[in-house]
C-alpha positions as CSV (number, residue, x, y, z in Angstrom):
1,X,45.2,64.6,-94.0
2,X,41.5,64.6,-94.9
3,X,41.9,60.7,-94.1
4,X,43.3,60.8,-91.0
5,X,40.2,63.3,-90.0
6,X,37.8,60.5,-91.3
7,X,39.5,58.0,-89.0
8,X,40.2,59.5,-85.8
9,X,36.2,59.3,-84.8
10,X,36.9,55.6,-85.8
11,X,39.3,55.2,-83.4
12,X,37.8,57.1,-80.5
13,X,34.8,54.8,-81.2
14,X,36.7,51.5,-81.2
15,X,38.7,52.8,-78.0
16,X,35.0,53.5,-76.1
17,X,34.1,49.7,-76.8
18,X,36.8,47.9,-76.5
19,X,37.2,45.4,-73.7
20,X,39.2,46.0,-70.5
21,X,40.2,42.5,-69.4
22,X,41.9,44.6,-66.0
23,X,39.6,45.8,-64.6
24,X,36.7,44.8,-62.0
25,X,33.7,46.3,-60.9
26,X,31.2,45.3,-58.3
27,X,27.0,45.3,-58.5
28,X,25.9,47.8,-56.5
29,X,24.6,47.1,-52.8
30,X,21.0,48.4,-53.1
31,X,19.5,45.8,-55.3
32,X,19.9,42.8,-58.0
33,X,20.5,44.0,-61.3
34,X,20.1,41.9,-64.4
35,X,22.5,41.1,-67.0
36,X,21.2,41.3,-70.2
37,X,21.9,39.6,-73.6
38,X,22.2,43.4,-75.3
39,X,22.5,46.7,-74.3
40,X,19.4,47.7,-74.0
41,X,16.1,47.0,-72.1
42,X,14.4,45.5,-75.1
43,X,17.5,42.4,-74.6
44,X,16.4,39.6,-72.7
45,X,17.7,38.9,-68.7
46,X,20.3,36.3,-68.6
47,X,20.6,36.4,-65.1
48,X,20.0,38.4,-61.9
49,X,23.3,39.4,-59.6
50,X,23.1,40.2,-56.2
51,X,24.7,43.2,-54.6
52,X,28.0,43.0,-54.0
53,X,29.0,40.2,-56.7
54,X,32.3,40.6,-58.7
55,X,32.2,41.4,-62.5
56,X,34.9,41.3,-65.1
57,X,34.8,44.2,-67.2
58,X,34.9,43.3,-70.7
59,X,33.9,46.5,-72.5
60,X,31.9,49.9,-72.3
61,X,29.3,51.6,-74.1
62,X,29.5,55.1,-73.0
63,X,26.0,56.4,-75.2
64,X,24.1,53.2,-74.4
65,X,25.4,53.7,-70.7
66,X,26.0,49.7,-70.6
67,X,28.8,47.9,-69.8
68,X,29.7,44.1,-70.8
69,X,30.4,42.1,-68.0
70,X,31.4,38.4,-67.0
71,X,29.7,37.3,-64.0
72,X,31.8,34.2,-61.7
73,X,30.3,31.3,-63.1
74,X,31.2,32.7,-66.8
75,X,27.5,34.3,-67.7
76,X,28.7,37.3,-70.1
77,X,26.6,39.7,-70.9
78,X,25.4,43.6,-70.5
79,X,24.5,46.0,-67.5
80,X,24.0,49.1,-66.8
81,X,27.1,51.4,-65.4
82,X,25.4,53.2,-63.2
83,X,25.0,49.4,-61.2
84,X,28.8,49.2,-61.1
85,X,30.4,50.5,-58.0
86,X,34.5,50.5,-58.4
87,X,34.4,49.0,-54.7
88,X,32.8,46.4,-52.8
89,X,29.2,47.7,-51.4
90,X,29.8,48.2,-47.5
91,X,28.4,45.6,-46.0
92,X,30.6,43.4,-47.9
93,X,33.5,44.8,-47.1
94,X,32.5,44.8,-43.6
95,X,32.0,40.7,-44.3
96,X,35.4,40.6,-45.7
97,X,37.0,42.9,-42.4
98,X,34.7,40.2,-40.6
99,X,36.4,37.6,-42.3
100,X,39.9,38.7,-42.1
101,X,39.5,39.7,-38.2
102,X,38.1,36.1,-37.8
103,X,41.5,35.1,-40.0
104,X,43.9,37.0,-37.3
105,X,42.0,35.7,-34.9
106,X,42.6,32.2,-35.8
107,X,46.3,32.9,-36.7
108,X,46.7,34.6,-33.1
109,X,45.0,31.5,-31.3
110,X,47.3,29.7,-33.4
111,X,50.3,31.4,-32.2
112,X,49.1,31.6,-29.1
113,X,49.1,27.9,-29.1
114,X,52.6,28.1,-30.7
115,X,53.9,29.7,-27.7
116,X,52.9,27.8,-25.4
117,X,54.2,25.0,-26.9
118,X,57.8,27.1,-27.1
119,X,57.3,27.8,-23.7
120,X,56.3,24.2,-22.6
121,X,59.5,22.7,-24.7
122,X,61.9,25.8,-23.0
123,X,61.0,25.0,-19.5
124,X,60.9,21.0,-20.6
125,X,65.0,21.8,-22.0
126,X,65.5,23.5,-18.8
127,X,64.5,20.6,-17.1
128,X,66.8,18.3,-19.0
129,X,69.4,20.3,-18.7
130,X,69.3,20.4,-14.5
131,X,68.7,16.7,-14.9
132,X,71.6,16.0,-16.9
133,X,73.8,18.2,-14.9
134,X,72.5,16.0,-12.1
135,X,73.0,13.1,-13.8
136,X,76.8,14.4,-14.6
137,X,77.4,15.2,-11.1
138,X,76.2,11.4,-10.0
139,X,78.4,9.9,-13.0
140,X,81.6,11.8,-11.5
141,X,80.9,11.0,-7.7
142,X,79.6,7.2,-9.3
143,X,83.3,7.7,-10.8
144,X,85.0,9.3,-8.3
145,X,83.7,6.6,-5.7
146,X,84.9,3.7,-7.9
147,X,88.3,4.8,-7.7
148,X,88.1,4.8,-4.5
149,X,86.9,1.5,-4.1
150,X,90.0,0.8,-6.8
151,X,92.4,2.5,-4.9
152,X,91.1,0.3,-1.3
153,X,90.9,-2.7,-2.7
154,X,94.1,-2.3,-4.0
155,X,95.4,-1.4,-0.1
156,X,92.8,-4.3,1.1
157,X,95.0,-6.6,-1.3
158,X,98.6,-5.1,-0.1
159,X,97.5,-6.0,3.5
160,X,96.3,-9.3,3.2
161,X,99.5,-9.6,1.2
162,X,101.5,-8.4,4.4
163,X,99.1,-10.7,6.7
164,X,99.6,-13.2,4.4
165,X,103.4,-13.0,5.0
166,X,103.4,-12.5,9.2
167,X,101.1,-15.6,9.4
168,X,104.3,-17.4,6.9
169,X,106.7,-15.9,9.4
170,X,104.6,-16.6,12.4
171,X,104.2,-20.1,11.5
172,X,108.3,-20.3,11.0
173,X,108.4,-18.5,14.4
174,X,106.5,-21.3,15.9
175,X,107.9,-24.3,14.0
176,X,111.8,-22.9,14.7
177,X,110.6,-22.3,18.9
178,X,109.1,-25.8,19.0
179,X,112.0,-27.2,17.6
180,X,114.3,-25.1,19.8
181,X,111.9,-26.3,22.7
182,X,112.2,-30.1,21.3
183,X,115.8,-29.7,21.3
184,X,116.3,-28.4,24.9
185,X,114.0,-30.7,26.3
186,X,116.2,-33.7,24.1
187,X,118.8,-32.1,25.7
188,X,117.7,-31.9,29.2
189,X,117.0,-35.6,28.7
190,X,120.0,-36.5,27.1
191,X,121.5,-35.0,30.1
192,X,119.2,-36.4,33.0
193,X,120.3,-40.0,31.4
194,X,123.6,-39.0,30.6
195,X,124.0,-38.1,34.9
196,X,122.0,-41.0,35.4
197,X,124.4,-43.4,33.8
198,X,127.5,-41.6,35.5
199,X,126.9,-40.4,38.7
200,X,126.5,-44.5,40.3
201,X,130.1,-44.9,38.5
202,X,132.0,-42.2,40.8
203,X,133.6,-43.5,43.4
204,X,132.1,-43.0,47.0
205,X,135.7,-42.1,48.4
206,X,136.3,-39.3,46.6
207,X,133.3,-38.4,47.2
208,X,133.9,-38.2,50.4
209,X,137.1,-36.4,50.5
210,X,135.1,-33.7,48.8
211,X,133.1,-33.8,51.6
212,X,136.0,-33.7,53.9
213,X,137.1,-30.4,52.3
């Protein structure tokens, strides 16, 4: 028991120093602050920080009131608490509301730029669309007159067809009249010299008797 007494202000020491590798504080916004090698004044500066700069806490001594830090660039070393703010100092959170306003800003532009693209390519598909219904409508009057012209030249062919066949019958028609034509008029000469031959060969009296009657 006694031994556990001896150790617990052993433990409450080790648990005031050790590090918290979680944690972050920031230098306060009123001045730089040094870091030292020590806790202490009598320790030499290692650096100066400006307000407002990011420290990793590594651990804290609560009677020196100094705190081990690690600046950005890796410097570790010792500063006093009372410097560390558990915040960013105002004006650089205002340079980081600055920053992301500037960011939305940006991303806003951006989609602003977005949508009018969107809208540009929306109106440009509208526009294909109208012209490809045009273009349909064309392509089925385009294919409505071609069977049309199908369907004439078709009827252009069945009447030269049927001209084709009264100019065959026409010309029969013509041949078969001249012929009838060549054989009337062979007939009417066949006939003129047929009279010719017998009308000097009837006798003159009996002629006469016809004449008498």
């Amino acid at each position: 028991m006694k031994r556990f007494f001896l150790l617990y202000p052993l433990l409450i020491l080790i648990f005031l120093i050790s590090p918290v590798h979680a944690e972050t504080r920031y230098a306060t916004d009123d001045f730089t602050v040094p870091v030292r090698s020590g806790a202490s004044t009598r320790h030499k500066i290692l650096r100066m920080v400006s307000s407002g700069t990011p420290l990793a806490i590594l651990q804290t001594n609560n009677e020196d009131g100094y705190t081990q830090v690690k600046t950005p660039e890796g410097t570790v070393g010792w500063i006093l608490t009372r410097y560390l703010m558990d915040e960013p100092p105002t004006r650089e959170q205002v340079a980081q509301l600055e920053e992301h306003m500037a960011a939305l800003e940006g991303e806003n532009q951006t989609l602003q730029g977005e949508k009018k693209a969107l809208e540009t390519a929306r109106a440009n598909l509208t526009r294909c669309s109208a012209e490809l219904a045009e273009v349909r409508r064309a392509a089925s009057q385009t294919l409505a007159i071609e069977e049309d012209n199908a369907r004439l030249q078709q009827e252009m062919a069945a009447i030269n067809q049927q001209l084709l066949e009264l100019e065959t019958q026409n010309i029969s028609l013509r041949d078969d009249s001249k012929r009838d034509w060549f054989l009337v008029g062979a007939g009417v000469v066949a006939g003129s010299l047929l009279l010719g031959l017998i009308i000097p060969h009837i006798p003159w009296r009996r002629r006469r008797r016809w004449d008498q009657f």
